[in-house]
C-alpha positions as a Markdown table, in Angstrom:
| # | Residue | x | y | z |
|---|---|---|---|---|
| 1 | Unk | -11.9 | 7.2 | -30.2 |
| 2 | Unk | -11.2 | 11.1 | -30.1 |
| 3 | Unk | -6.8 | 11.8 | -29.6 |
| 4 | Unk | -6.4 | 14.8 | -28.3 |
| 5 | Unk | -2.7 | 15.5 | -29.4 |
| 6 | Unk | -1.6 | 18.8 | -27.6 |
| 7 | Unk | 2.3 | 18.7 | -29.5 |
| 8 | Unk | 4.4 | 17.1 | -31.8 |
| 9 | Unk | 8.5 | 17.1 | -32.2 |
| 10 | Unk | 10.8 | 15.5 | -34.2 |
| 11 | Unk | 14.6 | 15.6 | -33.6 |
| 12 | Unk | 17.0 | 16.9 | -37.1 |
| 13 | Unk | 17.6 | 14.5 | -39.1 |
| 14 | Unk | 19.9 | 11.5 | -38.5 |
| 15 | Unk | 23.0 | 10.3 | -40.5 |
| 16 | Unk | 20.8 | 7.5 | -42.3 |
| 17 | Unk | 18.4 | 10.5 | -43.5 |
| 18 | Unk | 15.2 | 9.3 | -40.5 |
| 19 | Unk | 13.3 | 11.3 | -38.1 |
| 20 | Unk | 12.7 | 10.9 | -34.5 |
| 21 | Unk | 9.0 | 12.4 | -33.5 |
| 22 | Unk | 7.7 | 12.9 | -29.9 |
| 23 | Unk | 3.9 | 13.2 | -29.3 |
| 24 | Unk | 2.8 | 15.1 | -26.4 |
| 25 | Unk | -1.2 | 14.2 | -25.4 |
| 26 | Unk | -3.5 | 16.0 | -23.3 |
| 27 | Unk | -5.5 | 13.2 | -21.6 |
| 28 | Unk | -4.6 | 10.1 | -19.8 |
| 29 | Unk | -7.2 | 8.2 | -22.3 |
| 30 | Unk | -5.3 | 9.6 | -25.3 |
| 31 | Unk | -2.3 | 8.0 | -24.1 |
| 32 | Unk | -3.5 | 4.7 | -22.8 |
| 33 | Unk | -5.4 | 4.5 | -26.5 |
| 34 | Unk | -2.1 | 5.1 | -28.0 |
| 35 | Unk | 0.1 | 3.0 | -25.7 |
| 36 | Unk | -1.2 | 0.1 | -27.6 |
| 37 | Unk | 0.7 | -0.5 | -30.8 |
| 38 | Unk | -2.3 | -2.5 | -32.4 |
| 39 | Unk | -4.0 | 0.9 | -32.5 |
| 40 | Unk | -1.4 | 2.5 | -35.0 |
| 41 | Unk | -1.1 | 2.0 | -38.8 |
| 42 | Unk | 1.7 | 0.0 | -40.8 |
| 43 | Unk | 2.6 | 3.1 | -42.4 |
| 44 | Unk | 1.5 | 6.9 | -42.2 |
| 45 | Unk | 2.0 | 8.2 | -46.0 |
| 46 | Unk | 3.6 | 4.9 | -47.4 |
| 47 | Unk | 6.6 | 5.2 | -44.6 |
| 48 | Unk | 7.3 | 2.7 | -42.3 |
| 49 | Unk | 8.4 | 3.6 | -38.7 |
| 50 | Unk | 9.1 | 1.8 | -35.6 |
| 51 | Unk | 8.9 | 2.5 | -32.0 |
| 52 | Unk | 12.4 | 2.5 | -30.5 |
| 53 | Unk | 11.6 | 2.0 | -27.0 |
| 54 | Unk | 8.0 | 1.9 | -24.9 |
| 55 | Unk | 7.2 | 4.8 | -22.8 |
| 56 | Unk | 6.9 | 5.2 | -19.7 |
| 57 | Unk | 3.5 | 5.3 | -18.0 |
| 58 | Unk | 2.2 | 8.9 | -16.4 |
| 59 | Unk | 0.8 | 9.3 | -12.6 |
| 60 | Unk | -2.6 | 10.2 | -14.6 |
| 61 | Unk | -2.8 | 6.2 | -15.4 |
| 62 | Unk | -1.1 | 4.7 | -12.2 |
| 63 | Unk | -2.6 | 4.2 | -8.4 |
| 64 | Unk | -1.4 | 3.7 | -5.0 |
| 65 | Unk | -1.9 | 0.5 | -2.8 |
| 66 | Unk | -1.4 | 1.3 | 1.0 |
| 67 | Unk | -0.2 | -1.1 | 3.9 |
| 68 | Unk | 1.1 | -3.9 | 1.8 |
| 69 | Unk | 3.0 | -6.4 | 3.8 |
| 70 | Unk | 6.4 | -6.9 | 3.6 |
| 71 | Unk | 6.3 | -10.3 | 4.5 |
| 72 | Unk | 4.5 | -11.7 | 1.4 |
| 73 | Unk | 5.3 | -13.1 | -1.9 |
| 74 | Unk | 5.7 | -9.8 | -3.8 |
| 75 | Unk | 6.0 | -11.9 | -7.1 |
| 76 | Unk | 2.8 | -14.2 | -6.3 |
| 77 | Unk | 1.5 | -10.6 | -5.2 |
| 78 | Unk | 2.1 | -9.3 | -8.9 |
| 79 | Unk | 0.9 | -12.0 | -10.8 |
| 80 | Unk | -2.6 | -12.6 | -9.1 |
| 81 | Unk | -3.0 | -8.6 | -10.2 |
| 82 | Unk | -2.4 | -8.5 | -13.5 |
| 83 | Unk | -3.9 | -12.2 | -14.0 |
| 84 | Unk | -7.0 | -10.2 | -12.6 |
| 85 | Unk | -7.0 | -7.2 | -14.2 |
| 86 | Unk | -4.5 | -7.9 | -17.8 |
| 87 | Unk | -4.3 | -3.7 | -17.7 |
| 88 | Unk | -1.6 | -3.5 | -15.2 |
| 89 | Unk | 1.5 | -3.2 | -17.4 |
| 90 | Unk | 4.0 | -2.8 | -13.8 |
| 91 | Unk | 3.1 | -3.3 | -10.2 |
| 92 | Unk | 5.9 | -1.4 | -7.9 |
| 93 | Unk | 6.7 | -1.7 | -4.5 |
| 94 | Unk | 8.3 | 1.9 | -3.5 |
| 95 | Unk | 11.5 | 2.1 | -1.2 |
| 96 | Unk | 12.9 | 4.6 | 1.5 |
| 97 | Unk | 15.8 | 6.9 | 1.3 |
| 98 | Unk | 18.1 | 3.5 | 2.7 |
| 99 | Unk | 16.9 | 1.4 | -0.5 |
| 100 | Unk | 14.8 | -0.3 | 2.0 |
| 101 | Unk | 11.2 | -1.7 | 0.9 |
| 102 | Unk | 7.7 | 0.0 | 2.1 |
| 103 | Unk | 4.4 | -1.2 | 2.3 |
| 104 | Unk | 3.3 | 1.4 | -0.6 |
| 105 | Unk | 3.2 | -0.3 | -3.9 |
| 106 | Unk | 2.0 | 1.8 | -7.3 |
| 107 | Unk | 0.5 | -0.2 | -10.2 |
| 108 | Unk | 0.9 | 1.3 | -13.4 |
| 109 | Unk | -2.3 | 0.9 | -15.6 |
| 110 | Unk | -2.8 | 0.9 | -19.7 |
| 111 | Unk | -6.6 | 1.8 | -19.1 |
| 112 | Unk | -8.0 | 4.7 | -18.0 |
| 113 | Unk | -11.6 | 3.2 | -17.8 |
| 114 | Unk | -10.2 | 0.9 | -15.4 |
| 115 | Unk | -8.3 | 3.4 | -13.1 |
| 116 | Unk | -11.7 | 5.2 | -12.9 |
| 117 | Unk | -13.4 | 1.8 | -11.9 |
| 118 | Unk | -10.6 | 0.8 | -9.0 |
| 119 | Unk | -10.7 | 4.5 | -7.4 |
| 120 | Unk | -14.6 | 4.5 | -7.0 |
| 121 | Unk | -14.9 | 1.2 | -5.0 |
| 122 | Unk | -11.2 | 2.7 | -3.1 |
| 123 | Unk | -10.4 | -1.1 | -2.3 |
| 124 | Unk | -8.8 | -4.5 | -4.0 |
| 125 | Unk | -8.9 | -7.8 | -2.8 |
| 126 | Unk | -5.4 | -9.5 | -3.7 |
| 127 | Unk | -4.8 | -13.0 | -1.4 |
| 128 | Unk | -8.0 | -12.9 | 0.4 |
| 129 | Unk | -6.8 | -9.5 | 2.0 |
| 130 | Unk | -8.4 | -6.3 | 1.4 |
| 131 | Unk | -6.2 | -3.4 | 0.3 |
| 132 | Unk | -7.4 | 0.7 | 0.1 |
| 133 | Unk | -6.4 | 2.1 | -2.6 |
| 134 | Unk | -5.4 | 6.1 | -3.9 |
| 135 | Unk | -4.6 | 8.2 | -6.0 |
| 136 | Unk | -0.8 | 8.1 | -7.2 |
| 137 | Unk | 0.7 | 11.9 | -7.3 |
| 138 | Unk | 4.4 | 12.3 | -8.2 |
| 139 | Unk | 5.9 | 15.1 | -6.9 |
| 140 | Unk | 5.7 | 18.4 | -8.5 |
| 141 | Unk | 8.6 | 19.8 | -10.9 |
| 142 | Unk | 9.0 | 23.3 | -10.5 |
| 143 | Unk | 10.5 | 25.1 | -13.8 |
| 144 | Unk | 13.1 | 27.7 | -12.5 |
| 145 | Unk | 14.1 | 29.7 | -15.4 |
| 146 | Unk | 18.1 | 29.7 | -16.3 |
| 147 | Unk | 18.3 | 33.6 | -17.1 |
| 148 | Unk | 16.2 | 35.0 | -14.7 |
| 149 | Unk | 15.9 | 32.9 | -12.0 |
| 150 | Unk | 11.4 | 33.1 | -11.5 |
| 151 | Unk | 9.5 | 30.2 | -11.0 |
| 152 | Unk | 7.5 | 28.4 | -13.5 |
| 153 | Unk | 8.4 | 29.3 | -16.8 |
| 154 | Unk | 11.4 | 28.0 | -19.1 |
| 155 | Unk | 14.4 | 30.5 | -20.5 |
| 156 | Unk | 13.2 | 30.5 | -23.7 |
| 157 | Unk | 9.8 | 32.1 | -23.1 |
| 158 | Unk | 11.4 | 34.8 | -20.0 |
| 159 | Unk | 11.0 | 38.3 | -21.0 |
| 160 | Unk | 13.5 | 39.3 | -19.1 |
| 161 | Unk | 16.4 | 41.2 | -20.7 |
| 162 | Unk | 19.6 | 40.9 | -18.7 |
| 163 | Unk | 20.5 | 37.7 | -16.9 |
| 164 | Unk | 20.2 | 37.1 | -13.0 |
| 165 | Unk | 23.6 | 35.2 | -11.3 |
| 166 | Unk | 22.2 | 32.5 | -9.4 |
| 167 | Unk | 24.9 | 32.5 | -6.7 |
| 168 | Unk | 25.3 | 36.6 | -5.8 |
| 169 | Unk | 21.8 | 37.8 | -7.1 |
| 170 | Unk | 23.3 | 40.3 | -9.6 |
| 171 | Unk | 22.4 | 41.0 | -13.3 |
| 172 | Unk | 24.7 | 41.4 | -15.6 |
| 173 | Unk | 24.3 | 41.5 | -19.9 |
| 174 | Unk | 26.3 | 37.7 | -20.5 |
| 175 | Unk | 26.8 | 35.7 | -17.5 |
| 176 | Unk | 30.2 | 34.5 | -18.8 |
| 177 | Unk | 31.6 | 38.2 | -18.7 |
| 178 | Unk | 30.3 | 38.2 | -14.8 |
| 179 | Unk | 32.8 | 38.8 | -11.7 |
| 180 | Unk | 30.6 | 37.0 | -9.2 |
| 181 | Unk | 31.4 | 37.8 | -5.8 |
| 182 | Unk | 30.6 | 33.9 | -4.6 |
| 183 | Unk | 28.5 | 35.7 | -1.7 |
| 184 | Unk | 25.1 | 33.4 | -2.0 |
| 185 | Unk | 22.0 | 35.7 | -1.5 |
| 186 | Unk | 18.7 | 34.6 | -3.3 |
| 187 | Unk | 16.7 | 36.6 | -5.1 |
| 188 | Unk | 13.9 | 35.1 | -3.7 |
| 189 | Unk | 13.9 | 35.4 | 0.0 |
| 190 | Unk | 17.1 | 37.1 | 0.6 |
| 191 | Unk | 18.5 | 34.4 | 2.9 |
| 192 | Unk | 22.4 | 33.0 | 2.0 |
| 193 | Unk | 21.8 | 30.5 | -0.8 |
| 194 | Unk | 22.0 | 30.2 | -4.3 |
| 195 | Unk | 18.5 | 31.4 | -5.9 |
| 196 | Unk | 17.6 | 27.9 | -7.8 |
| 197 | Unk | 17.6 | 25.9 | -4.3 |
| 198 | Unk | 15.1 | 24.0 | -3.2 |
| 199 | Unk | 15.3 | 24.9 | 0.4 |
| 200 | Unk | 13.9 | 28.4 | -0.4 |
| 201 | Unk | 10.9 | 29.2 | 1.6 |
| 202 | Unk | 9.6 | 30.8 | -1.6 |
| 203 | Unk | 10.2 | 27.7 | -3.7 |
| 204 | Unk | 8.9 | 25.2 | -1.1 |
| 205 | Unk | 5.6 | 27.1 | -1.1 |
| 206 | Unk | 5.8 | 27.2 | -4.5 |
| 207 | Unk | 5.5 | 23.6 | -5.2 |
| 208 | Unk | 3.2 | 23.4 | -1.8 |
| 209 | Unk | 0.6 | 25.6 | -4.0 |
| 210 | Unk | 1.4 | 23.6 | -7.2 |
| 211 | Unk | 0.7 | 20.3 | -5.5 |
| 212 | Unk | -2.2 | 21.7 | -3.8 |
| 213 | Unk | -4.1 | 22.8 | -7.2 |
| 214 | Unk | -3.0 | 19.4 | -8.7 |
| 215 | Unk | -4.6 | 17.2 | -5.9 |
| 216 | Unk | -7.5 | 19.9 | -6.0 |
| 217 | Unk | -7.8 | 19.4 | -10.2 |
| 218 | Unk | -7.7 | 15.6 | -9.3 |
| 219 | Unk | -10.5 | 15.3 | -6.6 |
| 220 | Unk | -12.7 | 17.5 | -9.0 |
| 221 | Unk | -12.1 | 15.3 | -11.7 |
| 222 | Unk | -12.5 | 11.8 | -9.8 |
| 223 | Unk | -15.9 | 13.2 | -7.9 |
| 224 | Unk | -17.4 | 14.4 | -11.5 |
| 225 | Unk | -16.6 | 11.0 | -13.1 |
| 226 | Unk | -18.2 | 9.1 | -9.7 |
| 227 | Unk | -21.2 | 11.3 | -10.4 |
| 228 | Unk | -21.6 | 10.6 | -14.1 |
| 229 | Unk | -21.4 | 6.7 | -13.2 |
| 230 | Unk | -24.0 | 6.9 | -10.1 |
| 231 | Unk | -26.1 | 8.4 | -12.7 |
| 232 | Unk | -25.7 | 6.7 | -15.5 |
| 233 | Unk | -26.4 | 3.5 | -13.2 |
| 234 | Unk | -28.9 | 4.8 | -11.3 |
| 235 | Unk | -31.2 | 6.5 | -14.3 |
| 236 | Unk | -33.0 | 2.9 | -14.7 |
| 237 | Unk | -32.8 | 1.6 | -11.7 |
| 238 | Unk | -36.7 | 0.3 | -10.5 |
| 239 | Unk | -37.0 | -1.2 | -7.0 |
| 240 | Unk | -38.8 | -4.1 | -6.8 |
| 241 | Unk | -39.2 | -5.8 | -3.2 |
| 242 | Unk | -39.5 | -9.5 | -5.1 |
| 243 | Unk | -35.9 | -8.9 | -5.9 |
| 244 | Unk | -34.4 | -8.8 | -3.0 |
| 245 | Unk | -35.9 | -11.5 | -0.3 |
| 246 | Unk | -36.0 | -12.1 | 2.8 |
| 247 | Unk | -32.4 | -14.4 | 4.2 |
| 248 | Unk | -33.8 | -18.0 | 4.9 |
| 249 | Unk | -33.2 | -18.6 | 9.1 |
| 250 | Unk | -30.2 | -20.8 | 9.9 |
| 251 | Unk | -30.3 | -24.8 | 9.7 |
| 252 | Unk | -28.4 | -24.8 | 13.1 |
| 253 | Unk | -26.8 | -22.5 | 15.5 |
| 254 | Unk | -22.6 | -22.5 | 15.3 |
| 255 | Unk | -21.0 | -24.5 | 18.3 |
| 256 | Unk | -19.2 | -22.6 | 20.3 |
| 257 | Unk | -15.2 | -23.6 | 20.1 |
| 258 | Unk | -14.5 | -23.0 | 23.6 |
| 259 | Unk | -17.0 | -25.8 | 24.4 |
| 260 | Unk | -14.9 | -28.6 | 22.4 |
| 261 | Unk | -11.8 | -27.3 | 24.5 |
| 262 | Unk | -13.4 | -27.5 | 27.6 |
| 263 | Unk | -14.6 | -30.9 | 26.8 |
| 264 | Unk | -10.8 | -31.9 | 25.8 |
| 265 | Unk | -9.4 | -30.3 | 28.8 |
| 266 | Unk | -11.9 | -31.7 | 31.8 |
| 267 | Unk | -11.0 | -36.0 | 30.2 |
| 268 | Unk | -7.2 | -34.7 | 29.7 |
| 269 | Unk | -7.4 | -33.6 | 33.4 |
| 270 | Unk | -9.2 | -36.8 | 34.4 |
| 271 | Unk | -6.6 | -39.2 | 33.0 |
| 272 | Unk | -4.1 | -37.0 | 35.0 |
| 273 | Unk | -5.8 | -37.5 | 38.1 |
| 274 | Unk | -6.4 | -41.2 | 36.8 |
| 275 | Unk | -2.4 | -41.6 | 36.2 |
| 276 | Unk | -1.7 | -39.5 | 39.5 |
| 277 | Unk | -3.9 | -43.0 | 41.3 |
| 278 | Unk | -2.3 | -45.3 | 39.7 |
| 279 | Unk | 1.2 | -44.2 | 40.5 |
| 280 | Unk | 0.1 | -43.5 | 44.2 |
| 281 | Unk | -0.9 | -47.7 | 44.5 |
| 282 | Unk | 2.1 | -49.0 | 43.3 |
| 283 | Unk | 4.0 | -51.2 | 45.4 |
| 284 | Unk | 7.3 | -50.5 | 44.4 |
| 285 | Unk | 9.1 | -47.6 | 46.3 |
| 286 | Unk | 11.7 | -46.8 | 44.2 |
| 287 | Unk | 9.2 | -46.8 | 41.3 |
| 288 | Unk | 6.4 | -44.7 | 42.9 |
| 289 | Unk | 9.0 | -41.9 | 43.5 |
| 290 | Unk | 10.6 | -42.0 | 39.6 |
| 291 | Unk | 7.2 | -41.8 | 38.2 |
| 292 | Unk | 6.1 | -39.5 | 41.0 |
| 293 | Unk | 9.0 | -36.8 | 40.3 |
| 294 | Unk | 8.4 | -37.2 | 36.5 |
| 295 | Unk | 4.9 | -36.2 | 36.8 |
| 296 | Unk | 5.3 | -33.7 | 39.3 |
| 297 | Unk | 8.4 | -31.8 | 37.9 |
| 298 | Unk | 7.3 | -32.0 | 33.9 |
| 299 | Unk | 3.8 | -33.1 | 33.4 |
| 300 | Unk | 2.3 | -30.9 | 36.0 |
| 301 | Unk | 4.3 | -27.4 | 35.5 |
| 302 | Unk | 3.5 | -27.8 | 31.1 |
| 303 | Unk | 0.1 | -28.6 | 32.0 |
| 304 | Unk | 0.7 | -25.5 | 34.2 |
| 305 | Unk | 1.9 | -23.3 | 31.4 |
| 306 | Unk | -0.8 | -24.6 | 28.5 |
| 307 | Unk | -3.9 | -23.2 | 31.1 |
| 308 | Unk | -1.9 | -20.2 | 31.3 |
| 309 | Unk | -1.3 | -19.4 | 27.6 |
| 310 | Unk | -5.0 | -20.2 | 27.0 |
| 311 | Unk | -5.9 | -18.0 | 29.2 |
| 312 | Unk | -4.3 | -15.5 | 28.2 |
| 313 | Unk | -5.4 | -16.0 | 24.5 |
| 314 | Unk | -9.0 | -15.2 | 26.3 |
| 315 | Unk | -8.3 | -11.6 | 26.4 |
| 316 | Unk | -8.4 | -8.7 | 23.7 |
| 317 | Unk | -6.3 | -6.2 | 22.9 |
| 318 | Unk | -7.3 | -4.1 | 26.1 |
| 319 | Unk | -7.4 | -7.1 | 28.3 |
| 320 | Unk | -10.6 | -7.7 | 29.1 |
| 321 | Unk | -12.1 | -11.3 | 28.9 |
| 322 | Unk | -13.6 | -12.8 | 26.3 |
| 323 | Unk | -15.2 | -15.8 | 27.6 |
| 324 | Unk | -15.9 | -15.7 | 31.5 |
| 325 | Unk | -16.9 | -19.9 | 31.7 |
| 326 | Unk | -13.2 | -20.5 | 29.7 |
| 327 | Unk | -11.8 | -17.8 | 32.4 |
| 328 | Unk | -13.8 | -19.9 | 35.4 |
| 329 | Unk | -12.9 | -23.4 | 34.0 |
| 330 | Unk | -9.1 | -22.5 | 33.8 |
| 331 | Unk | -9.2 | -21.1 | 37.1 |
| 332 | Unk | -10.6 | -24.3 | 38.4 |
| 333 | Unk | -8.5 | -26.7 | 36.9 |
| 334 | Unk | -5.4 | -24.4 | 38.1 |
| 335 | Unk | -6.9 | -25.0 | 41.6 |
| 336 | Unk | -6.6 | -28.6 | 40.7 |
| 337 | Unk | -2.9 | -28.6 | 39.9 |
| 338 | Unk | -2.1 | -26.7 | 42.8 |
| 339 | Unk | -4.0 | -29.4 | 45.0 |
| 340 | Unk | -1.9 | -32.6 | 43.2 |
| 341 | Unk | 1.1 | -31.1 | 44.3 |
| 342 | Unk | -0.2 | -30.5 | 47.6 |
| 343 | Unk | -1.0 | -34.3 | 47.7 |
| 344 | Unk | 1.8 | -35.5 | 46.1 |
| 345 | Unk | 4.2 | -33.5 | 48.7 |
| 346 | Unk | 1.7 | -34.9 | 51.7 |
| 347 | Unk | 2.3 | -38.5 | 50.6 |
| 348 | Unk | 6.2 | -38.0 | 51.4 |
């Protein structure tokens, strides 16, 4: 495994005569090779060291899940991911400006090889449901110099001589010496505020540009590593028609659903017109009407109400029917109910 270190710091000395050092790496597989302790030595030069606290992991080793449901387990959610893939060190689910939760979650990955692996296929199945998934980009830091007030490079390396006032756009040799007259004016766009904003025009399409190059960096890097995979798996790839044969026929043809409720619906109505007989030959008065307004006022008006929630379950999205002999039957047996009541109020 190549590291490709691109800096190393170390803080001054501490009271107890140790060193703090900060490695800066110039690839997201540097890092993730790094990130895992086993991969250091005991000791570099017969000194021990220890790692005071874990960092944290870059956008270069993280991705984006989209359209995650609110609704669900988030903690069940979590687990089933990293039981699946043990490379997921964090799995976060992002919130709005109100502290409110989204349905945009970003795992945080120890592996580049396997970030690789989950943007080509684009999708995850977590819970039976299928999720896209993207690139995670955070948001471009612009550098705005302290002494001169320009975009995209720190003080210490400005070649600027005099010092710009961020508030009134003047330059003056020590900013501690300056009268500022407290009038904003940037020295960007001109417009009244202070020159390090991030409302400027200039500024916004300064990170616009920034974030435009990094996305473009990205895409160029995830379509070159797609192409050295298709490749590499396609390079001895023979096809041979004896590997792939034809699907056997079906065994049987599915039942239709519908049928079964049709079936349960034309005996429910004949017991109804069965019950409806019996309570029309009874010889007690009295009786006949109790059983007569129980069945007319409840049974009839749910019965009523189930054909029409059915029926309206036969529709899509746009209305249109789904099954016309469902649509026909319900229409029928509505006719039905319509005609017991007819009867029932004839009787009296």
């Amino acid at each position: 495994m190549e590291i490709n270190i691109l800096n190393c710091r170390y803080s001054n000395r501490s009271s107890n005569n140790e060193y703090d050092f900060l490695l800066f790496l110039k690839d997201a597989s540097s890092f993730s090779f790094l990130l895992d302790q086993n991969h250091w030595l005991d000791t570099f030069g017969d000194v021990n060291y220890t790692f005071p606290s874990s960092p944290s992991i870059p956008p270069q080793l993280s991705l984006l899940f989209k359209n995650v449901d609110l609704r669900l387990d988030f903690n069940e959610f979590s687990q089933e991911i990293k039981t699946r893939y043990p490379q997921v060190k964090n799995v976060i689910r992002f919130k709005n400006k109100f502290n409110n939760d989204i349905k945009l979650v970003k795992l945080e990955l120890s592996s580049s090889t396997l970030r690789e692996e989950l943007l080509i296929k684009r999708k995850i199945t977590v819970g039976y449901i299928v999720y896209d998934i993207d690139e995670y980009l955070a948001p471009a830091n612009i550098l705005i110099c302290s002494k001169c007030m320009g975009l995209g490079h720190f003080m210490k390396q400005c070649t600027q001589v005099k010092s710009t006032c961020r508030t009134c756009d003047e330059c003056a040799d020590d900013l501690k010496l300056h009268i500022c007259s407290k009038i904003e004016k940037c020295i960007h766009c001109g417009q009244s505020h202070k020159s390090n904003s991030l409302r400027c025009q200039v500024v916004k399409s300064f990170r616009s540009e920034l974030t435009r190059k990094l996305l473009s960096s990205n895409n160029r890097s995830s379509s070159s590593t797609m192409n050295t995979l298709n490749n590499m798996s396609n390079s001895n790839f023979k096809y041979l028609s004896s590997d792939f044969p034809p699907m056997p026929m079906p065994q049987f043809l599915p039942t239709n659903p519908n049928n079964t409720m049709l079936i349960k619906l034309d005996d429910l109505l004949g017991k109804i017109t069965e019950v409806n007989n019996h309570l029309s030959n009874l010889e007690l008065n009295l009786l006949i009407e109790r059983h007569e307004n129980l069945f007319m006022k409840l049974i009839v008006p749910m019965f009523e109400d189930l054909f029409g929630l059915i029926a309206s379950q036969n529709q899509d999205k746009k209305g249109n029917i789904l099954d016309p002999d469902l649509k026909l039957k319900l229409e029928r047996y509505l006719i039905q109910m319509k005609k017991i009541k007819e009867g029932k109020y004839s009787i009296n």
